[in-house]
Structures are given as C-alpha cells and as structure tokens.
C-alpha positions as CSV (number, residue, x, y, z in Angstrom):
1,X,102.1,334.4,141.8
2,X,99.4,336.6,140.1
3,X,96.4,335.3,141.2
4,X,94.3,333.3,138.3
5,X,97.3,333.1,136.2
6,X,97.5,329.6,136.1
7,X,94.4,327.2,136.2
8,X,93.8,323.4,136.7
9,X,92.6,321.6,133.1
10,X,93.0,318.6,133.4
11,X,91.9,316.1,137.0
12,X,91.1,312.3,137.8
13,X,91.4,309.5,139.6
14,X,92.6,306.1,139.3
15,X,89.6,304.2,137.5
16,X,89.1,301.9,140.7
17,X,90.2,302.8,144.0
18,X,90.2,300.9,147.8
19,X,91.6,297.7,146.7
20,X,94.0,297.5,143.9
21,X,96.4,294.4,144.3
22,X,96.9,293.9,140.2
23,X,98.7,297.5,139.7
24,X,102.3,298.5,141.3
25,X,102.9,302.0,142.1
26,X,103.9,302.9,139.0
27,X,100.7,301.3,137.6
28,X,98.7,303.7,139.6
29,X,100.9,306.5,138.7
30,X,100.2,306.0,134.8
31,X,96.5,305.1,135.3
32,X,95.4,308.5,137.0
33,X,97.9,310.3,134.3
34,X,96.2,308.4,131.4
35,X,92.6,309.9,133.1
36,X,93.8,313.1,133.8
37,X,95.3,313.5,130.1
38,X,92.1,311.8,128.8
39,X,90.1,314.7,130.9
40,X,92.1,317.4,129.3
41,X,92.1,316.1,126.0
42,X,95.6,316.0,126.0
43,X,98.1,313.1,125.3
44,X,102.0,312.6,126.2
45,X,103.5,314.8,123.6
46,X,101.7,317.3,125.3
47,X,103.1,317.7,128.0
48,X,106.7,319.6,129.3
49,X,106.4,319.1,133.1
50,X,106.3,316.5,135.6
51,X,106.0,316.3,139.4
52,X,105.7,313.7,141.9
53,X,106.1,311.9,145.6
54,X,106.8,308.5,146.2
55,X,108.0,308.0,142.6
56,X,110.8,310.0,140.7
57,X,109.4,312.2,138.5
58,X,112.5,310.8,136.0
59,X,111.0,307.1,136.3
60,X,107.3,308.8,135.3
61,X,108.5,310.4,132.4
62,X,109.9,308.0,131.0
63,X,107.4,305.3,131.7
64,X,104.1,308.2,130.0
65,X,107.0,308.8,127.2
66,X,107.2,312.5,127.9
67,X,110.5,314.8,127.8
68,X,110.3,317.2,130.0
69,X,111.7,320.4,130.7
70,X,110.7,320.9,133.9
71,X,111.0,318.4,137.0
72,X,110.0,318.4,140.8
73,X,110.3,315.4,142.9
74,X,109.6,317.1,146.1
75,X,108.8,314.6,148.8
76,X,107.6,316.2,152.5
77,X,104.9,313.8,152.8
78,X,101.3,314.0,152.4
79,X,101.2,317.7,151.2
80,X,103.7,317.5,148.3
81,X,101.0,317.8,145.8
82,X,100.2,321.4,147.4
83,X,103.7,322.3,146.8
84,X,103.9,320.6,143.3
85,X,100.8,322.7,142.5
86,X,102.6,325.9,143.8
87,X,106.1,325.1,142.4
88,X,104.1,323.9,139.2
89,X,102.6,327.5,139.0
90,X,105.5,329.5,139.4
91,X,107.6,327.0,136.5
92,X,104.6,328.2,134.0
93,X,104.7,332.0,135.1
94,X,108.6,331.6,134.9
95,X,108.6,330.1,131.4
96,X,110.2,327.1,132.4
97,X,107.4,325.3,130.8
98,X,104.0,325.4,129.5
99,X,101.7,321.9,130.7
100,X,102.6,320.3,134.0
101,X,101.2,316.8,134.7
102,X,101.7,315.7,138.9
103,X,100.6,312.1,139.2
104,X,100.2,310.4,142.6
105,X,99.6,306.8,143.2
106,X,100.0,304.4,146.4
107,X,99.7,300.9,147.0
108,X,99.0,301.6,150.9
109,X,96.9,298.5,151.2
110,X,97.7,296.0,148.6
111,X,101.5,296.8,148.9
112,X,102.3,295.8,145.5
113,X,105.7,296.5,145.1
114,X,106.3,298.9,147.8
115,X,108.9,300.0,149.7
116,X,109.5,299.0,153.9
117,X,107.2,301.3,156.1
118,X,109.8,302.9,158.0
119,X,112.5,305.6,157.9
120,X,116.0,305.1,158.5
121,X,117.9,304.6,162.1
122,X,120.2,307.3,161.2
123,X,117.3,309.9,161.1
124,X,116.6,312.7,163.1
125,X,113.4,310.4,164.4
126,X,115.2,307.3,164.4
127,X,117.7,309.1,166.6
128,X,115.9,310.7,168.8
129,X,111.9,309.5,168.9
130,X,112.2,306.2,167.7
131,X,113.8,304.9,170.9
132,X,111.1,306.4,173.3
133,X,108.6,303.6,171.5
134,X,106.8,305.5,168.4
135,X,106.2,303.3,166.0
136,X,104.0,305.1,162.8
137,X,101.8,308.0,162.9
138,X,99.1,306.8,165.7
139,X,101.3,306.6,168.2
140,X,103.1,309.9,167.2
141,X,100.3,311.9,166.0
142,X,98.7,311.3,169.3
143,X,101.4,313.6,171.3
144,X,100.0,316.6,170.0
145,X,96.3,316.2,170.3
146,X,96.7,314.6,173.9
147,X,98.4,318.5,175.0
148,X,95.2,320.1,173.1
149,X,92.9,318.0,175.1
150,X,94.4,319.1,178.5
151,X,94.7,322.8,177.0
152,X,91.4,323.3,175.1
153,X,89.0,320.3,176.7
154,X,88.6,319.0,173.7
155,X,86.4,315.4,174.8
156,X,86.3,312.1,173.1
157,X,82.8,313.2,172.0
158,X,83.9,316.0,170.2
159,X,87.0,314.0,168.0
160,X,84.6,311.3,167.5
161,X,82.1,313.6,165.8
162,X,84.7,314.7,163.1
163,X,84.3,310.9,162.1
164,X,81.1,311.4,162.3
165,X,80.1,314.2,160.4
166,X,82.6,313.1,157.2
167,X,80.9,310.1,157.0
168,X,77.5,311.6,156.7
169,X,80.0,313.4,153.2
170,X,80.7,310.0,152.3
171,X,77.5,308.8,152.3
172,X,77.0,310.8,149.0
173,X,79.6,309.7,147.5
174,X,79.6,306.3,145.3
175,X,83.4,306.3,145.3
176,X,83.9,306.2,149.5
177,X,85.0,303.6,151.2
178,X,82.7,303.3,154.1
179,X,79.1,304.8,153.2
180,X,77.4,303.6,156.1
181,X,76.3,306.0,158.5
182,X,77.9,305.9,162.2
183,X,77.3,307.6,165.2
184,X,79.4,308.8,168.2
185,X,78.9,306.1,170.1
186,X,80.3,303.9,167.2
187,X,83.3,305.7,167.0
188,X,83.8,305.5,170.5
189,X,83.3,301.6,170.7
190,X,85.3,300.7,167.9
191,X,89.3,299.2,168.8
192,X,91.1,301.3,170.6
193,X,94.3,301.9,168.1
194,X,96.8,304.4,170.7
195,X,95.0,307.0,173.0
196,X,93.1,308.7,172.2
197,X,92.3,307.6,168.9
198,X,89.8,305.0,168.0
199,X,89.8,302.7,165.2
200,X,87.4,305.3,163.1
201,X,89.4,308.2,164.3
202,X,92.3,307.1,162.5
203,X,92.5,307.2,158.6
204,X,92.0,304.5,156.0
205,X,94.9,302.1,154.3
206,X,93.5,302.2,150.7
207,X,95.5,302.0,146.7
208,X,94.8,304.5,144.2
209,X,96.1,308.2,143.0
210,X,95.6,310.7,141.0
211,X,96.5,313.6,138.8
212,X,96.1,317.0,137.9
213,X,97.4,318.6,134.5
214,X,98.4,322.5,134.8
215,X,98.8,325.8,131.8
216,X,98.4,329.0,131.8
217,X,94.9,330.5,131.9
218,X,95.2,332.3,128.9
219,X,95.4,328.6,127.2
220,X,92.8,327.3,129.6
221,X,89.4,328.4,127.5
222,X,91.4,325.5,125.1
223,X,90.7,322.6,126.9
224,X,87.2,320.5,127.3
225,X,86.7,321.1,130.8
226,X,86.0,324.0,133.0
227,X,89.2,325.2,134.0
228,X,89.9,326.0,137.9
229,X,92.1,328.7,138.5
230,X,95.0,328.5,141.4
231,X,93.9,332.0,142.9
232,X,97.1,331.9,146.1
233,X,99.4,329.3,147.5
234,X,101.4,328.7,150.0
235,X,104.4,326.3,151.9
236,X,106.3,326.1,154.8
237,X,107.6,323.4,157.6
238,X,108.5,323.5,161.4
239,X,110.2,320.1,162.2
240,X,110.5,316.4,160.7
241,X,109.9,315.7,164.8
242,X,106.2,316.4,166.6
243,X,108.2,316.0,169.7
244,X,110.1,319.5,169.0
245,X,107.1,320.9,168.0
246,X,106.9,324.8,169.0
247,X,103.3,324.7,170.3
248,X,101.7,321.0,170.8
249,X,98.0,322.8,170.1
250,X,98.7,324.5,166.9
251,X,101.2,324.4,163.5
252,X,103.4,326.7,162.8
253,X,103.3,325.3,159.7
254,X,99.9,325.4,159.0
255,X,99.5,329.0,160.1
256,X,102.7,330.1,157.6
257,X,101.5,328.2,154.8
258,X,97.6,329.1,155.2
259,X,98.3,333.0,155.9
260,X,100.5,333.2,152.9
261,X,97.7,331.5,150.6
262,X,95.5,333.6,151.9
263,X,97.4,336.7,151.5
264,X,98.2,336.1,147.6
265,X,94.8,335.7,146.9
266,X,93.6,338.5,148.6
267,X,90.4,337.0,149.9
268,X,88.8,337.2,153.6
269,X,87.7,333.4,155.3
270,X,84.0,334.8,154.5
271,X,84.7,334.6,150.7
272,X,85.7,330.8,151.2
273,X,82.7,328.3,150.2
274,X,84.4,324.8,150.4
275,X,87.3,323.7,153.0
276,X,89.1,320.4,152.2
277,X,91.8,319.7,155.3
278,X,94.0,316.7,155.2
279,X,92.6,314.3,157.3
280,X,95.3,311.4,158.0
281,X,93.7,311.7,161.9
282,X,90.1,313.2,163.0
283,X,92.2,316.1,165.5
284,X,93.5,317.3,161.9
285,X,90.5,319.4,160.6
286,X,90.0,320.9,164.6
287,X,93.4,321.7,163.7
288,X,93.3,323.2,160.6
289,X,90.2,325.3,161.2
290,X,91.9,326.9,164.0
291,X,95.7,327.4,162.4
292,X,93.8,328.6,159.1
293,X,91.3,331.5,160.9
294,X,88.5,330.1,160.2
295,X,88.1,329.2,164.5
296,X,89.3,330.9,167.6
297,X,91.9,328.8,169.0
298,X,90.6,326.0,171.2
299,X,87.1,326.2,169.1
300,X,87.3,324.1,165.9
301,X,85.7,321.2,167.6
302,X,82.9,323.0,168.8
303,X,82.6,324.3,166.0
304,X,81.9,321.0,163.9
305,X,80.1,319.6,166.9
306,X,77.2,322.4,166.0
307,X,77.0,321.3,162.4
308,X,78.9,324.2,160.7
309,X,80.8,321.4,158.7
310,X,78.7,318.9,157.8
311,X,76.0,318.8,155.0
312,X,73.9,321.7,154.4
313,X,75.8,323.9,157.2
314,X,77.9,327.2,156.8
315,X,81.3,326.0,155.9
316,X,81.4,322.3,153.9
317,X,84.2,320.6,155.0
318,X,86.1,317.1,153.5
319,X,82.8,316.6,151.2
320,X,84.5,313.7,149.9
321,X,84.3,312.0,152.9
322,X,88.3,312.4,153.9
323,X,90.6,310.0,154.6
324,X,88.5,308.7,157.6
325,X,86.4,307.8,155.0
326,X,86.4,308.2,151.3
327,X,90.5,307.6,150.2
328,X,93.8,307.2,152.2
329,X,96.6,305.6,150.4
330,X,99.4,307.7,152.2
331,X,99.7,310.4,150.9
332,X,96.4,312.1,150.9
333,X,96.8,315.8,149.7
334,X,96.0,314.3,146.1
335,X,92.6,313.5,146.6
336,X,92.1,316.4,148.5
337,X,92.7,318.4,145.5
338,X,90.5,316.0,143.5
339,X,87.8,317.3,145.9
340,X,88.4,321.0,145.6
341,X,88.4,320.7,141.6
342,X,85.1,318.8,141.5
343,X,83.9,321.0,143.7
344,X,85.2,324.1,141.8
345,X,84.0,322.5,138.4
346,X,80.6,322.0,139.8
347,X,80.6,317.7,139.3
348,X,81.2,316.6,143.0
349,X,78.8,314.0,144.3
350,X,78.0,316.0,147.4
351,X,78.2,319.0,145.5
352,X,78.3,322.6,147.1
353,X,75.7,325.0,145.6
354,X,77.1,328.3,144.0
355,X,80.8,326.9,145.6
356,X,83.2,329.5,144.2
357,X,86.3,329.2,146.7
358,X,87.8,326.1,147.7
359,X,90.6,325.9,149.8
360,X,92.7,322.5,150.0
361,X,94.9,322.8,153.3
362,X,97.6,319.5,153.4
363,X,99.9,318.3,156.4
364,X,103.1,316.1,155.8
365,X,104.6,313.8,157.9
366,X,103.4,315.0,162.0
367,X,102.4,318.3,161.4
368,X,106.3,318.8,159.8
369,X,105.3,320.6,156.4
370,X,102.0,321.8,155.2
371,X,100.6,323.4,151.5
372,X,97.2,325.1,151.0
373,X,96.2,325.8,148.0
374,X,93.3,328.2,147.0
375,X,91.1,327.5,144.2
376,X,88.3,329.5,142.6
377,X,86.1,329.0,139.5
378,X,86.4,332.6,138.4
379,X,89.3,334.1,137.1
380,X,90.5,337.5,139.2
C-alpha cells in the first residue's frame, strides 16, 4: 500500500459503554455504525464496504441497509479490525470499492444474546490443550509469561506496574471503567485469578463497540472531520495454540506483522509519538514493546517501570487506559484504534501534545495472529 493513500473519516463509539444489558450484539454493531456515519456525515447509501468479527458482515449489511460490493468477515480474534483496516485499504486502492464501514460490538458482560464461550472439541485446542486443564485465556495466557519470568526476571512488581501506570491513563479519561488510582501493592493484593496474574492484571468483561468509516485520501478533505491517514500495515499469525508457540518470550507474530508496518511506512521507532498495544493481559504491552523494537528483548518492563509509558514520559502508551482499564468487550483491537484516531485527530481526553504517529499493535487469540496499524495526521 502507498502510504497516506487511504485515511480514516469517519470513528466512534457506542454512545454508552461498560454495562449495556438492553442492546444484543447486533444492537451494538448498528449503534457505533450510526456514530461513526453520523461522524463522517455520511449515511447508509453511502457506503460500498463492510467488515466485521463476531457478526457476518452479510447480517450488518442488511440490518444498516447497505449493498455492498465489498465484504470481509475475517475473524482471528481480537486483532481483526487491524486486518479489516489493512484489507479495507488495499479493496479502495484496488477499486473494489470506495467507503468501507468495520463495525464492532460485544456483549462480553451483559451477554445479551451471545454465543457459548468456548470453541469446539474437535479443535486443534480442544484436541490437544484442552485436556491438559486450560480453560479461557488466564489460564492459557499465563504459559508464556511464566517462561519470560524465568528467562528475563521479569517480578510481580514489574507486571503489576503495567496496571498501574494505565490506570494513571484512565484516570483522564471520563469514558474508563475504573478511574481510581491504584498502586502496586493493590494490584498485588487483589484475587489471585491463575499465576501469575492478579485480578487487575487481567483485562476487563465490558459491552460496547465501535466503528471506523474508510476512502481514499483524495476524498478525505470532503468529510467534517480531520482525516487520519493509514501510513503502513501489517498481518501475520504463528499458531491457534500458545503451547506450540516458537519462542514462549516473544511473537513471531508480532515481530512479522510490526516489521512489515513499519517497513511500508518507512518510519524509524523515533518518529513514533503514541503506542496503543492490545492489552487483554498486563505481560501484553512488555510484549509488544519488545517484539515491535521499541525495547531490547527482556527490557520492556523496565522500561515502563521508569515511567517512559505513562503520562508525561517519552513514549505514551494505552492513553485510553487499555483493557485493564478503560474497555474490554472481547475483542479489543477496536478501541484501540478508537484511541490512535483521537489521538491522531487531536480530541483524546489524555491527549498527546504535537502526537503525529500512532501506532495501534493488536493480538488475537494467545499470541496466534496479530495487526499493527500505523497512523499519522499528515499525509506523506
């Protein structure tokens, strides 16, 4: 993709978010959509492209009343909005269409209308993991992170200040969960959930989504808002199982996916102002600071332990607050998105100064697929 060909016009939220037991998924879907389209000044006629997770992207058309001509329903978990907004791209360089709409929307809490939790016997992880006791993403996700701890050192002290230091975020930031400041020692005194993760180390259960509406940057000076243009992207996935992961102390996946992002936009890490990584877990931003250059391996939690993360330090990280603390309905690569567009459009509640770059780094499933996506508010 030429870098800046394509920009981000149109971007909400559901109007409430946290608690939403009156709306079923497809609710949620359509209420973030109607935002976003109201954001862009745009309405259903307008658009020719639709992609989303945890819905069909069929079901959402016809429930907004759009015809498309362009659909992608891909589903790898938490990052599929990454790869929506990179397959999104590509469809409007291609031609395939002009105006893509990708709406989220979960009901992780209120469960209106969802679906069972849990995958099928049959798969590779219900062959082969489920029978050794995992049951959800604590108990998995803690496999890797347990390796890095006996590789790297990494001490409770260290995860428990990424809780820390995204809640100091989310204490600017009226739409967050929990505002209320905590310390180390609360993080390391709350439930224990499945070693090593504490109750706040692990993320949210919240309902809500969002949206994001997609043209061509030549169109973009059209629409009300600042347009944010999509400067690199980039995909890939290692394995549906973190028990056959390569390298328990770094993604393959992550490194692919960031390198690549990094290489179409044709930027160095110093040139990045604003970091959003998925945070479903508080060993996922150590993580992505490391597989993503910005650390040396086996420094990212140093690294936010000295304060180069949190408010007012050298690289702002999850200044929504994350899913340890702002949103986490699921899927949370949505709302890290959100984020980076605020950010980029200059309207975020804990607002960057002079934030140019934002980079918005997504994991799906246990560190199985990944998508960063590289935004800046100057076209190339």
């Amino acid at each position: 993709m030429k870098p800046g060909s394509v920009a981000i016009v149109g971007a909400a939220e559901t109007t409430e978010m946290g608690v939403i037991p009156d709306l079923s998924v497809i609710q949620l879907h359509a209420d973030a959509a109607l935002n976003t389209m109201k954001d862009a000044g745009l309405g259903p006629k307008d658009i020719d492209g639709v992609a989303t997770a945890g819905e069909s992207p069929v079901a959402i058309a016809h429930y907004l009343g759009i015809t498309p001509t362009w659909l992608d329903g891909t589903a790898v978990g938490g990052c599929s909005f990454m790869l929506h907004v990179r397959h999104a791209a590509a469809a409007i360089n291609e031609g395939l269409c002009k105006t893509v709409l990708i709406t989220h929307g979960e009901s992780g809490r209120s469960r209106v209308g969802a679906a069972g939790r849990w995958g099928s016997p049959s798969s590779l992880q219900g062959q082969f993991e489920g029978p050794y006791g995992t049951s959800g993403p604590p108990s998995s996700f803690t496999i890797p992170v347990l390796r890095y701890m006996k590789e790297y050192g990494l001490t409770h002290e260290e995860l428990a200040m990424v809780a820390v230091v995204q809640r100091e975020w989310a204490a600017m930031n009226p739409r967050a969960s929990f505002r209320d400041p905590i310390t180390v020692d609360d993080v390391l005194n709350s439930r224990m959930i499945a070693y090593p993760f504490h109750l706040l180390e692990c993320c949210l259960v919240t309902d809500g989504g969002g949206a994001l509406i997609l043209t061509s940057a030549d169109r973009a000076k059209d629409f009300p808002n600042k347009p944010v243009y999509i400067i690199g992207t980039g995909e890939s996935s290692e394995t549906p199982m973190v028990s056959q992961m390569e390298d328990f102390t770094t993604s393959k996946a992550f490194r692919v996916s960031g390198k690549k992002a990094f290489d179409e936009a044709g930027i160095s890490h110093d040139d990045v102002d604003h970091l959003m990584v998925y945070d479903a877990f508080a060993h996922l931003p150590i993580y992505g600071l490391e597989d993503l250059g910005f650390c040396k391996r086996g420094e990212g939690a140093r690294f936010i332990w000295e304060g180069n993360t949190r408010p007012g330090g050298k690289l702002p990280l999850n200044t929504n607050g994350g899913g340890l603390s702002y949103m986490h309905s699921g899927m949370y690569g949505m709302y890290a998105l959100q984020e980076s567009v605020r950010q980029m459009r200059g309207i975020a509640p804990a607002q960057v100064p002079g934030a140019k770059i934002s980079i918005a780094h997504g994991v799906g499933g246990m560190f199985a697929a990944s998508g960063t996506i590289i935004m800046s508010n100057e076209r190339p």
